[in-house]
N, C-alpha and C positions, 0 to 999 in steps of 0.2 A: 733366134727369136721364135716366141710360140705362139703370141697372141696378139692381134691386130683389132684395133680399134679404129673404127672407121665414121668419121660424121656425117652426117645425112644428108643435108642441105646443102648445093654447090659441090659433092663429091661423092653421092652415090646418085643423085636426082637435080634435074634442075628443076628449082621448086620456085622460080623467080613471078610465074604468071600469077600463082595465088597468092604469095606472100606479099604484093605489090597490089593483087585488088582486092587482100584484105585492111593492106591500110588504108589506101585510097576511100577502104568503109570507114577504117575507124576515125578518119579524119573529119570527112564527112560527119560523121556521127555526133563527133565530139564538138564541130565548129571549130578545127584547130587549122593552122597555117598551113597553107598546098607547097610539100619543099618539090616535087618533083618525081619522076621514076629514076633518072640517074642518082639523086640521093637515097630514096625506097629501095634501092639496089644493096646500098651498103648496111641496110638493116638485117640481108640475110648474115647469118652465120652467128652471130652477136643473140643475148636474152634480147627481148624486148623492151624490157627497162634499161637497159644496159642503153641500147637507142636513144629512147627516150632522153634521157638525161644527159646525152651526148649533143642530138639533133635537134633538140625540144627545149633549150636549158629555161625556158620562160614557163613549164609543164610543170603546175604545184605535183610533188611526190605524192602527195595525198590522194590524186587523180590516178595515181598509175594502175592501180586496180582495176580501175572504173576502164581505163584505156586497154585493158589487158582482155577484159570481160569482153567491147568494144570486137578489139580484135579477133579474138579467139569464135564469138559467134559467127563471122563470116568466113571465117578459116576451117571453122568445125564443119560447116554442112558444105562448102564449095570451093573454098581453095584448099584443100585438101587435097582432091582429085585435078590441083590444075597443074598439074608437073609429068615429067618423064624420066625417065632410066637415061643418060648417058651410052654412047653408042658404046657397046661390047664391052658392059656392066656384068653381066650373068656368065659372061664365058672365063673375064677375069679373077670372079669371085670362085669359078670354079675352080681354076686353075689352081689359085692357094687354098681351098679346102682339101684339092686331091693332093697338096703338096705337105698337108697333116698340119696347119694353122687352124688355130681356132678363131673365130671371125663375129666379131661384136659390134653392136650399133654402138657409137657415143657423140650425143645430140642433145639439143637444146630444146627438140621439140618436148613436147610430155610424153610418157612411155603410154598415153591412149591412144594419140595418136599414131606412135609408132605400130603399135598394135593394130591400128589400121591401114596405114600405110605399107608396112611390109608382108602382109600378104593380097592388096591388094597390087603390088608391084610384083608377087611370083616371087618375093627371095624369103620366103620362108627354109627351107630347106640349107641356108649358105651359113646361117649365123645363130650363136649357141647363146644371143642374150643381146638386149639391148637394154640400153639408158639413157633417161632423158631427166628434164627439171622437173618439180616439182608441179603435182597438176593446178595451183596456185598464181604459179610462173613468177613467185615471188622470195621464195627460200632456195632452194638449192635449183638454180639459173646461170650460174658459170661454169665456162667448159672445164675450169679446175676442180670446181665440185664436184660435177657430173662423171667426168674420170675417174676421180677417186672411189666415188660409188660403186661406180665398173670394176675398179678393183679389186675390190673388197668383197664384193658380191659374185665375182666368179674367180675368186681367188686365184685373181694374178699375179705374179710378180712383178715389178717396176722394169727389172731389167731384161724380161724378158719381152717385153709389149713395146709395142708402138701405136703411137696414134698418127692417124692419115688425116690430112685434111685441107683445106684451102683457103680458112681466114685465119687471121693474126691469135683469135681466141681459141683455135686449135691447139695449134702451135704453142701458144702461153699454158694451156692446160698440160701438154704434154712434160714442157721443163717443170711446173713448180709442182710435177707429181712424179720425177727424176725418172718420165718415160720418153724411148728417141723418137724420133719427130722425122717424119714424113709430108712436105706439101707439095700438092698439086695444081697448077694453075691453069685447068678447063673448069673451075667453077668461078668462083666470085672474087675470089683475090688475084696478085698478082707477084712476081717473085722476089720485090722490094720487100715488101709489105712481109712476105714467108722468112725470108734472110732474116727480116730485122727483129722478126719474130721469134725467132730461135731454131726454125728448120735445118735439121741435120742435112738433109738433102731433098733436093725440089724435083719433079718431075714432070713434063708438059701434058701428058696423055693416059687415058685409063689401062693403055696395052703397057705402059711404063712400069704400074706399080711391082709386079712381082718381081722384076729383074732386078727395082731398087730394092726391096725388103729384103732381098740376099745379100744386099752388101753390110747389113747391121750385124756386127756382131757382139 
């Protein structure tokens, strides 16, 4: 393996404070149904539309824009900054650049975001490119898209990459772009959910990853 792709949300950062009091705005915002924080939970990792039309199915499509704008303003200026690194983040990400991987964001957020986000989390330095949906958040918003992007764009090969991650749309992204699959269960998912998803193999902890990425061959 050369090249690791890594999603953002629930497996490089817990990002659950601001994505939780960004919808709790859009909800507000919009007049729409209060589902909960244990549901708001499971909107990480997933587009936001992809939510939407899961959790919302009463939410005219024509609204999603309007919902997205909605979100993204309280996301943009303050839940952005309400997250943290994962304990012993920085030392594992070193350990596989000193071990000669190349190490890529692939994520649902927008790549302005990310732009923001990863140097203000200090891992500038760990990763040679990141990708995200589209700054729309209405065309290219699934994790198989968004992979595929990455691939393309730092011309990697399928067989050589893995994607990490810890929802089901990780995981999905990685088989229908014939890359192995890596999940983690200290973010937002859990190891039914990564199995059924198509995880080649599961991991409990962020000290785990590199021991697992050696066993792909």
């Amino acid at each position: 393996m050369k090249n690791l792709f890594f999603d953002f949300d629930g497996t490089i950062a817990n990002t659950q404070e601001g994505i939780v009091n960004a919808l709790e705005y859009m909800v507000n915002d919009l007049q729409m149904e209060h589902l909960g924080v244990d549901t708001y939970k499971k909107f990480i990792g997933p587009s936001l539309v992809d939510s939407l039309e899961k959790f919302y199915p009463d939410f005219p499509e024509t609204r999603y824009q309007e919902a997205v704008k909605s979100f993204q303003s309280y996301y943009n200026t303050k839940g952005v900054y309400q997250l943290e690194l994962y304990p012993g983040m920085k030392d594992m990400l070193q350990q596989l650049k000193d071990a000669g991987y190349n190490l890529y964001i692939s994520s649902v957020k927008t790549e302005s975001m990310l732009k923001i986000l990863i140097p203000h989390l200090g891992l500038d330095d760990y990763f040679e490119g990141f990708y995200g949906q589209s700054e729309d958040g209405l065309t290219r918003n699934t994790k198989p898209a968004i992979l595929k992007y990455g691939l393309d764009d730092s011309k990697s090969a399928a067989d050589d990459s893995i994607m990490i991650g810890d929802r089901m749309t990780d995981m999905q992204g990685g088989v229908q772009n014939d890359v192995h699959t890596l999940g983690i269960t200290y973010g937002f998912g859990d190891h039914q959910e990564l199995k059924e998803s198509g995880a080649e193999l599961i991991v409990d902890h962020v000290d785990d990853i590199p021991d697992a990425v050696k066993k792909f061959k």
